[in-house]
Wavefront OBJ file of the C-alpha trace (Angstrom):
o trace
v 0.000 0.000 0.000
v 1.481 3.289 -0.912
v 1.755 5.908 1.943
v 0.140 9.202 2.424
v 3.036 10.990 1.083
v 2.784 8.791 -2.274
v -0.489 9.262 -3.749
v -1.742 7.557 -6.847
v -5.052 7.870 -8.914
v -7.480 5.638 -10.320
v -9.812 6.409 -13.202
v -13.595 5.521 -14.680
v -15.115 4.070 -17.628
v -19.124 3.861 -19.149
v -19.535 0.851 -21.242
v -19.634 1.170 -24.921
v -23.111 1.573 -26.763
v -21.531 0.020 -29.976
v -18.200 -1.339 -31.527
v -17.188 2.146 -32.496
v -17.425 3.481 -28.950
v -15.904 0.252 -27.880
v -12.857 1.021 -30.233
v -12.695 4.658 -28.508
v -12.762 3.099 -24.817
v -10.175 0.577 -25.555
v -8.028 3.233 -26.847
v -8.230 5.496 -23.698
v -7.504 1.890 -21.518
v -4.917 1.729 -23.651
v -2.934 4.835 -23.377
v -3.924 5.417 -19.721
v -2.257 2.058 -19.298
v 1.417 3.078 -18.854
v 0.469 5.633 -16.231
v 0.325 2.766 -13.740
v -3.364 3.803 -12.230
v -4.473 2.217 -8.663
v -7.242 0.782 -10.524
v -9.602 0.969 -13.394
v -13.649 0.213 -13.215
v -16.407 0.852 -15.801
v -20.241 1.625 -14.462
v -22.985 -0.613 -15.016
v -25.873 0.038 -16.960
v -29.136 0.428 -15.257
v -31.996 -1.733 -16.235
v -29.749 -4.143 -18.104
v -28.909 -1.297 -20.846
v -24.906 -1.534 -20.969
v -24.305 -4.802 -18.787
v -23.277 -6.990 -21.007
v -20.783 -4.642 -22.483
v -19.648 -3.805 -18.942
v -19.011 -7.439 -17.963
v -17.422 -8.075 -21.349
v -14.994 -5.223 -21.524
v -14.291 -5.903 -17.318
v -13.264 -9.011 -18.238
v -11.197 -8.381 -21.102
v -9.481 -5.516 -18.944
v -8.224 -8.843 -16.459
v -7.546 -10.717 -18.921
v -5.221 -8.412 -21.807
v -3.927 -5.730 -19.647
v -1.797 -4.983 -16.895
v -4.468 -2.807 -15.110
v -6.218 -3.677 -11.784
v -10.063 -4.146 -12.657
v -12.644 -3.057 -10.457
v -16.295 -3.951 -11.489
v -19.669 -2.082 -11.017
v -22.338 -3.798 -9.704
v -26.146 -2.754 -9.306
v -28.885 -4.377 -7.966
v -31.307 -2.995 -10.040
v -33.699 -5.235 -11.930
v -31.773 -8.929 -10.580
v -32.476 -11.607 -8.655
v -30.065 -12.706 -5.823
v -29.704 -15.511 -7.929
v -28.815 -13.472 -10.868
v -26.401 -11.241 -8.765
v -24.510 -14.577 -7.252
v -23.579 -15.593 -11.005
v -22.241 -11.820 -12.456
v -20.398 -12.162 -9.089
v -19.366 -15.532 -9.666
v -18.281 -14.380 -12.922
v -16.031 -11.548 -12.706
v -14.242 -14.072 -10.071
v -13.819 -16.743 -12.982
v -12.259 -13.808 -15.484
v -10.056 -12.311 -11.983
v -11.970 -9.567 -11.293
v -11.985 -9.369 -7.427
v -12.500 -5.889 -6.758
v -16.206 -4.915 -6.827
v -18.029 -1.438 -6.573
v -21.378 -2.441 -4.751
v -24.256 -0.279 -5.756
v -28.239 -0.379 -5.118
v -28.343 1.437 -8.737
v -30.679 4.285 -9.817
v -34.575 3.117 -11.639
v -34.102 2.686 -14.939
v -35.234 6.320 -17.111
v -35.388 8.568 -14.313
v -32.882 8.469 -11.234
v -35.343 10.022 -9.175
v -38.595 7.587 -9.887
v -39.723 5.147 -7.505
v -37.168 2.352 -6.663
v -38.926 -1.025 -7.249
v -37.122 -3.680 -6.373
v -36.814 -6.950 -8.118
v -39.038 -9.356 -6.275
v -36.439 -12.059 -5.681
v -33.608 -9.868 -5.628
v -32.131 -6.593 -2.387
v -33.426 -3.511 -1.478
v -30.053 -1.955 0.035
v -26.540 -1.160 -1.261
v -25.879 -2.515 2.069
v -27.368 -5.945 1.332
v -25.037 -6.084 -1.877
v -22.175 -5.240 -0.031
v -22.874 -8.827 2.527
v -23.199 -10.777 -0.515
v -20.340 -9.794 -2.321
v -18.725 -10.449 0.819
v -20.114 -13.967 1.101
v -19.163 -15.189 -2.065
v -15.722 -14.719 -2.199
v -12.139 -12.520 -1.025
v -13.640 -9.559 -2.997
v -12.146 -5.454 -2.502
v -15.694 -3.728 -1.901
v -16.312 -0.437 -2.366
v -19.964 1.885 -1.860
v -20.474 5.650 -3.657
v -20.794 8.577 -0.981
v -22.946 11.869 -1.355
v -20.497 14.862 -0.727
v -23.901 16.686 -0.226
v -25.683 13.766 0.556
v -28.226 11.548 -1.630
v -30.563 13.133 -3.102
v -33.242 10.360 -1.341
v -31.986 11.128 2.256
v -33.660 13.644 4.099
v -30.946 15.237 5.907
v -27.258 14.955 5.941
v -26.790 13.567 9.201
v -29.223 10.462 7.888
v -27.066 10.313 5.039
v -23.909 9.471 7.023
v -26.037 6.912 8.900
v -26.849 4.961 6.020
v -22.885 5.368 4.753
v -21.802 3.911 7.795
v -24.147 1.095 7.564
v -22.790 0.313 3.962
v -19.258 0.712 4.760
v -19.545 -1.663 8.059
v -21.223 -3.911 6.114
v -18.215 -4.934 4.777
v -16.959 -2.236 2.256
v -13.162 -1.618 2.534
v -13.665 1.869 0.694
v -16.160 4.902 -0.537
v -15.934 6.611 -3.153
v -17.410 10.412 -3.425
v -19.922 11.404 -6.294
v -18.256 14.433 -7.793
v -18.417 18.252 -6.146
v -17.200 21.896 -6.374
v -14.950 22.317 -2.998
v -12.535 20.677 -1.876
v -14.006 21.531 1.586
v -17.520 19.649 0.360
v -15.497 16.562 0.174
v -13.252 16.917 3.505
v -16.603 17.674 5.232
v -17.837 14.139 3.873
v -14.855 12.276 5.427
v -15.053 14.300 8.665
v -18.616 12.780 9.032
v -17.510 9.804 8.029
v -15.049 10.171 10.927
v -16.777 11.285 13.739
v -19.241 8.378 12.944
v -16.214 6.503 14.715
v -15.575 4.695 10.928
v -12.202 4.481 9.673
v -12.768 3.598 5.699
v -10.933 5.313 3.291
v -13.042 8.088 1.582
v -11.978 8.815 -2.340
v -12.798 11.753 -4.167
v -14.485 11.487 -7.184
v -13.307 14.364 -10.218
v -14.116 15.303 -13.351
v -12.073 17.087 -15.807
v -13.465 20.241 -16.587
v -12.807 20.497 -20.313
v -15.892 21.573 -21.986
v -19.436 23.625 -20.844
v -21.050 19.800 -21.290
v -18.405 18.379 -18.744
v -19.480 21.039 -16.463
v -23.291 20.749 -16.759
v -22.860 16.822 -16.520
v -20.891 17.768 -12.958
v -23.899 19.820 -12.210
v -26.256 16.814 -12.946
v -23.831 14.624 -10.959
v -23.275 16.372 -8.067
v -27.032 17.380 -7.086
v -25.923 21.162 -6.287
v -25.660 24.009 -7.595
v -21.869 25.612 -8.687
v -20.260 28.237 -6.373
v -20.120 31.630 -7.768
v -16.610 32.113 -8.130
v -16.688 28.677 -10.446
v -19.356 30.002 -13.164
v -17.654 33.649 -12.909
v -14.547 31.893 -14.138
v -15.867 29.172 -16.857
v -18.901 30.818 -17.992
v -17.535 33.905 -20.010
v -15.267 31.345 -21.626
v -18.141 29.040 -23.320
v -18.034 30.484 -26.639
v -13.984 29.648 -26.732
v -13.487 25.894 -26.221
v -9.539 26.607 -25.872
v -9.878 28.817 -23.309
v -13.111 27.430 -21.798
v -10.570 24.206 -21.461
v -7.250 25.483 -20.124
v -8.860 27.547 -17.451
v -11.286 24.016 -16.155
v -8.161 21.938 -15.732
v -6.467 24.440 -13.737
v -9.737 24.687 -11.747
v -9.427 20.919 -11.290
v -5.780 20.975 -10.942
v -6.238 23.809 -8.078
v -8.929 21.372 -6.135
v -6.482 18.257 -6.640
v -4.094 19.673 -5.249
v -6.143 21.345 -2.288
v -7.472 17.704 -1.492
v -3.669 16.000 -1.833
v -2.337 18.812 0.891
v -5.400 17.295 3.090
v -3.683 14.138 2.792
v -6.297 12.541 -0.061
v -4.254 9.456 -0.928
v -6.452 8.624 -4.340
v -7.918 10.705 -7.226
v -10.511 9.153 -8.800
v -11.417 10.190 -12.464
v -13.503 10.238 -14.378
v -12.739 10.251 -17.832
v -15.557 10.217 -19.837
v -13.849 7.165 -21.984
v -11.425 9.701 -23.459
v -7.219 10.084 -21.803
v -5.931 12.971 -22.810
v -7.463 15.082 -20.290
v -6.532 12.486 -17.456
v -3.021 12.338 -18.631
v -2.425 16.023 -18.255
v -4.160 15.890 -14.799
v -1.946 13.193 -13.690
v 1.413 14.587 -15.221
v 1.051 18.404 -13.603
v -0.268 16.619 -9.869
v 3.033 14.366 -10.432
v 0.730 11.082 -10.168
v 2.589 8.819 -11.895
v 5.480 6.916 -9.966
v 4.770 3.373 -10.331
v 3.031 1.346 -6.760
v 0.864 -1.367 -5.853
v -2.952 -0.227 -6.274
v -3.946 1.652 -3.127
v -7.466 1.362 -2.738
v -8.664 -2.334 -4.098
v -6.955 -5.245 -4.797
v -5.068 -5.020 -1.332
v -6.819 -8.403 -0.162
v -5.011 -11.762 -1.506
l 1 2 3 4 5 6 7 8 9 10 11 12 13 14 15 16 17 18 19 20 21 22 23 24 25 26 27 28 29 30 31 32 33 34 35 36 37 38 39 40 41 42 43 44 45 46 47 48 49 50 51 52 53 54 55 56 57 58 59 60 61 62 63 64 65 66 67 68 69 70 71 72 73 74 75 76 77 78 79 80 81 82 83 84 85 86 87 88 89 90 91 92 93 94 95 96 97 98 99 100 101 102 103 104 105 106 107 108 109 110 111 112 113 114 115 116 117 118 119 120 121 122 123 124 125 126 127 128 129 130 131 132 133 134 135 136 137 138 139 140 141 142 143 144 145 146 147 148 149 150 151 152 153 154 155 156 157 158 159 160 161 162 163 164 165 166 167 168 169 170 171 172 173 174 175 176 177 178 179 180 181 182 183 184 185 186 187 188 189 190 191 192 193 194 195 196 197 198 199 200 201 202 203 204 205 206 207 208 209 210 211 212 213 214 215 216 217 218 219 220 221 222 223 224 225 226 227 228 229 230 231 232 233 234 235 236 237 238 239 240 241 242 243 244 245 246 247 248 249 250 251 252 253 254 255 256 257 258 259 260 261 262 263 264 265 266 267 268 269 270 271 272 273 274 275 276 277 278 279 280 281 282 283 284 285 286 287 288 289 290 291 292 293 294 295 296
């Protein structure tokens, strides 16, 4: 495990709708390759839209590259049974580092969560399964402002906790503005009396879409001093660009002074933007994976 003063990022894939986005991803796996990343996951597709191609390219990532694989999985729409074989799966290929997620309805995030009759109602009943079935690396998601479902943030933490003592080794943070939104996350986390590591989530800011999409993401709405700098620059991508990565750059390397051992990007399945994160934060000494893959 790398210490606090070596820290090391990890980044994020979506699954591919079709063989020419599939071509794109596996380029971006392929040049963020050398960079030596913690880890690499792609999500999951709710309602059975991208799953195969996440379980397919998952296990191709084990199987043809040097990277650490960590898979998403949902219980949306599956049965326990259902969930014991993708599990029992990603084992067969060597993926043994699993994000464990309840998953979002299928169509609208925010419309009523039905749950498959024969299947969990919790992230925190995914979690104990994983767990059953096998030496897995677990990781839950975390709401720097809380999920949008909870009613306050103090009920939010609650229900963090639970997931993380359930068994999770690791959380990591939907995305945010501050570096103080996150810190204030893990300090909950902390005074909860629970000692999991807490990962930032990050987007590269490189175009007015990425920053709408962090918007979406985050459930809040930008700080002032954030749109006074992007938003007169939407009209000139070059500019618009340069000035978001030193915005993410700045928050980086606000969160690696607070002793943040992991970035975790998201790359939108593109590199370049990653790479020049990773080069100016000085990311890229080679180490054993921090976060997942730490169990034998």
């Amino acid at each position: 495990m790398k210490s606090a003063h070596c820290p090391t990022f990890s980044v994020e894939f979506f699954p591919p709708r079709d063989e020419p986005d599939e071509a794109v991803l596996w380029r971006a796996i392929r040049e963020l390759e050398p960079l030596d990343p913690a880890y690499m996951s792609i999500t999951y597709g709710a309602g059975g839209s991208s799953r195969d191609g996440t379980i397919r390219n998952i296990a191709r990532v084990a199987t043809d590259t040097t990277l650490v694989p960590m898979a998403h999985l949902t219980a949306v729409n599956h049965s326990v049974a259902e969930l014991r074989n993708v599990i029992g799966h990603f084992a067969a290929v060597g993926v043994h580092n699993i994000l464990a997620l309840r998953g979002d309805p299928p169509g609208d995030p925010m419309g009523e969560w039905v749950p498959h009759p024969q299947g969990l109602h919790y992230a925190e009943e995914l979690v104990r399964l994983v767990r059953e079935l096998g030496d897995f690396c677990v990781g839950v998601s975390a709401f720097p402002y809380g999920h949008p479902r909870s009613a306050d943030l103090d009920t939010d933490t609650h229900y963090l906790v639970r997931k993380l003592r359930a068994g999770a080794d690791f959380a990591i943070a939907q995305l945010f503005f501050e570096a103080e939104d996150f810190l204030r996350l893990r300090d909950r986390v902390a005074a909860a009396g629970c000692e999991a590591l807490m990962l930032p989530g990050i987007m590269p800011l490189t175009t007015p879409r990425t920053l709408r999409k962090t918007i979406e993401l985050s459930g809040a709405t930008p700080p002032a001093w954030l749109v006074d700098r992007l938003a007169p620059l939407e009209d000139d991508p070059k500019a618009f660009r340069a000035e978001g990565l030193d915005v993410v750059t700045e928050l980086c390397s606000r969160l690696l002074a607070e002793g943040v051992p992991e970035l975790h990007f998201y790359t939108f399945n593109r590199s370049k933007a990653t790479r020049e994160l990773v080069e100016r934060l000085g990311l890229r000494s080679p180490a054993p994976p921090l976060a997942v893959a730490a169990r034998p």
